[in-house]
N, C-alpha and C positions, 0 to 999 in steps of 0.2 A: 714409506710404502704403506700404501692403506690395506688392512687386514679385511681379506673376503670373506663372509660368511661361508659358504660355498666350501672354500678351500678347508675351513675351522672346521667344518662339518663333516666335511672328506675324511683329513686325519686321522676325529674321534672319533668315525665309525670304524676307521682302518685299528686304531687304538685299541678301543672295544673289543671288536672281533680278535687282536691277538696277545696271546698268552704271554709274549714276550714286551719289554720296556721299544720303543720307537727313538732311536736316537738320530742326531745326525751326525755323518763321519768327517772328517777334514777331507776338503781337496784342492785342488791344483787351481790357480789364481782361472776365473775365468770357465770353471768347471763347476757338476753339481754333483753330488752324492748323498745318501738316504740308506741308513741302515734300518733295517724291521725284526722283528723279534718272527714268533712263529706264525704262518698261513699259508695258505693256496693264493691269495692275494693281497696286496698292497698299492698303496697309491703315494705317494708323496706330496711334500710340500710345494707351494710352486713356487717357481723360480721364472726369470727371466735370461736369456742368453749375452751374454756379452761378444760373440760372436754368430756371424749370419750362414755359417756349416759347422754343425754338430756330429760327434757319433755319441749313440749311447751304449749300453751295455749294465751288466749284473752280476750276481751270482749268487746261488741258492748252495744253502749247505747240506752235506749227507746225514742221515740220520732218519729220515721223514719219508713220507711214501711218495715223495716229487721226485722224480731221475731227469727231470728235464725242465727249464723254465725260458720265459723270450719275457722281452719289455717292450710296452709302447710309449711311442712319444706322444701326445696328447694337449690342445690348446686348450687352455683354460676358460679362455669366454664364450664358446660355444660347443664344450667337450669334445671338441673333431679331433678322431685319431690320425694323427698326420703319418704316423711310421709303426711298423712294429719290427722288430731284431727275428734274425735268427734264433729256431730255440739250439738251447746248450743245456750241457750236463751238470747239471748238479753235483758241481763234483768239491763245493766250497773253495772254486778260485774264483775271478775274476773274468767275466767274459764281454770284450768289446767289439761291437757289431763291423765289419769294417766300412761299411756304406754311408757315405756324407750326405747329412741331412741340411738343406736348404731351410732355416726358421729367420723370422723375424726378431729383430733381436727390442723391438719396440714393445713385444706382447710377452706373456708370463704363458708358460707350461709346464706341466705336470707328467712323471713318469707313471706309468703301472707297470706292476709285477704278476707275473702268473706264474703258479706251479703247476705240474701236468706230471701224472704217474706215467707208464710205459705205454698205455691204450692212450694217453690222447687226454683223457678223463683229468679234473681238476683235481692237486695231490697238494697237500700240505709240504713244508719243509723248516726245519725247526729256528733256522733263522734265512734271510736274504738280505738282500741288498740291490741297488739301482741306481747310474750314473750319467753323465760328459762327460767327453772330455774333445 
């Protein structure tokens, strides 16, 4: 797979901007997953689908002025936001949206993360994460 500029440049702004290491977590054959250290935002690496309906989901940890975060799903060649989640609590579990998302399993996409204090307002949280499954 050829390595996008784009995508490299995404990361190390997302990198940059947080305080914490960018790792990726293990997942489930067919599924994606992106752990992030601290921020109000994040983007992921991108990936391609190996199936043609998805769900995604996340989950923001307590400690940070975020109480709620959502993810969107997002195509990579032309940054069109195909989907975004319900937001959820911050409450460092896991949250999976339950709404099946229709993607091409031919093109690569990318998650984003967003934190959101109680108003609405963009709120940090001192780690997250964003997935498939």
């Amino acid at each position: 797979m050829a390595i996008r500029w784009r995508s490299v440049t995404r990361v190390a702004a997302v990198t940059a901007a947080a305080t914490g290491v960018l790792t990726l977590a293990a997942a489930p054959a067919g599924a994606f997953s992106q752990s992030f250290g601290s921020g109000s935002y994040h983007a992921s690496k991108d990936f391609v689908p190996t199936s043609g309906t998805i769900r995604i989901g996340g989950k923001g940890c307590t400690g940070g002025a975020a109480r709620s975060f959502y993810v969107q799903l997002v195509r990579t060649h032309d940054s069109t936001k195909v989907f975004s989640s319900y937001s959820y609590g911050a409450d460092g579990r896991g949250h999976t949206d339950p709404r099946g998302i229709g993607v091409d399993t031919g093109s690569s996409y990318y998650l984003r993360w967003y934190g959101r204090d109680n108003g609405g307002h963009s709120a940090s949280a001192p780690c997250a994460g964003a997935y498939t499954v």
